[in-house]
C-alpha positions, 0 to 999 in steps of 0.5 A, a space after each residue: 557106816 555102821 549097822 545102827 546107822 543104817 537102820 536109824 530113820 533119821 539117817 536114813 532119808 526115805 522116798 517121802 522126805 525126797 518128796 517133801 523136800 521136792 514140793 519145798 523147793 518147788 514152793 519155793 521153801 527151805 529143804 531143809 528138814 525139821 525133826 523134833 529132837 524127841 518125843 513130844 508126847 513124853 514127859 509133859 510139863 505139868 500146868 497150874 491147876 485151873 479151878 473153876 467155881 471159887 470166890 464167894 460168887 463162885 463164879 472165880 477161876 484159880 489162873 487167868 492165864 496160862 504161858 506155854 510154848 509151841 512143841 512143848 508137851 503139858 499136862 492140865 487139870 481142869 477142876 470144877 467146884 460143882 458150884 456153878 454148871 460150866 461148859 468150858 470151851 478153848 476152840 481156837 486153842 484146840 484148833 492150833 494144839 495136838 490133843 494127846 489125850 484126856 483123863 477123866 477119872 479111870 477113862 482115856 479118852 483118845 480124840 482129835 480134838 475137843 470141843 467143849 467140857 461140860 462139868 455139871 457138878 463137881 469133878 475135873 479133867 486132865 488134858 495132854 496136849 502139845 501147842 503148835 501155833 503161837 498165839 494168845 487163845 481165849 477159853 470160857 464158860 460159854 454163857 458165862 463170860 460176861 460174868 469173868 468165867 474166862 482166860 487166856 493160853 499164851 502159846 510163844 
């Protein structure tokens, strides 16, 4: 072997993946360990841009629907036209994603999860995020989807 080997973290198993091989097969699991191939907080796809407050109502939104992948690191901006007040929410996405991050002008904002954004004039938000659970995921102005203000995260 040679010395990077030795020092490599994912050559090297540990005491905790023992473990967690152990309480696998005692559940009955595969051992086999699952390592992602890189980081998944690197290189984020960059999303279509979800406008809120567009259309002569300005009740529109640019995208309804939103396709990602599990493991995937992405990038959204979301973008309010001021036209409308909007408390944007997705809670069962963010309960089945890994927030990386969110920018709103010159601010990071480092959090384990999000629960609403409240765009009470003009202004937008980037997110940094990673799925992990497949699933169709609701997002809304709350109070205003009766009114169309909504779409959809497609996670496969």
């Amino acid at each position: 072997m040679t010395d990077a080997t030795l020092t490599s973290p994912i050559a090297r198993p540990t005491y905790r993946h023992a473990g967690l091989a152990l309480l696998a097969a005692a559940l009955g699991l595969s051992s086999t360990l699952a390592l992602a191939a890189g980081d998944l907080a690197t290189r984020p796809e960059r999303l279509e841009r979800l406008v809120i407050g567009t259309g002569e109502s300005m009740l529109g939104v640019s995208v309804r629907e939103h396709h990602m992948e599990t493991g995937q690191s992405y990038r959204l901006v979301i973008e309010a036209t001021g036209m409308q007040e909007c408390a944007w929410v997705a809670p069962a996405f963010f309960k089945n994603a890994w927030l990386r991050k969110i920018e709103v002008g010159d601010v990071e904002i480092k959090a384990p999860t999000l629960t609403e954004l409240e765009f009470e004039r003009e202004g937008e938000a980037e997110l940094f995020f990673v799925p992990i659970r497949p699933g169709s995921y609701e997002w809304a102005c709350a109070g205003l989807e009766e009114r169309g203000v909504t779409g959809t995260f497609i996670v496969q």
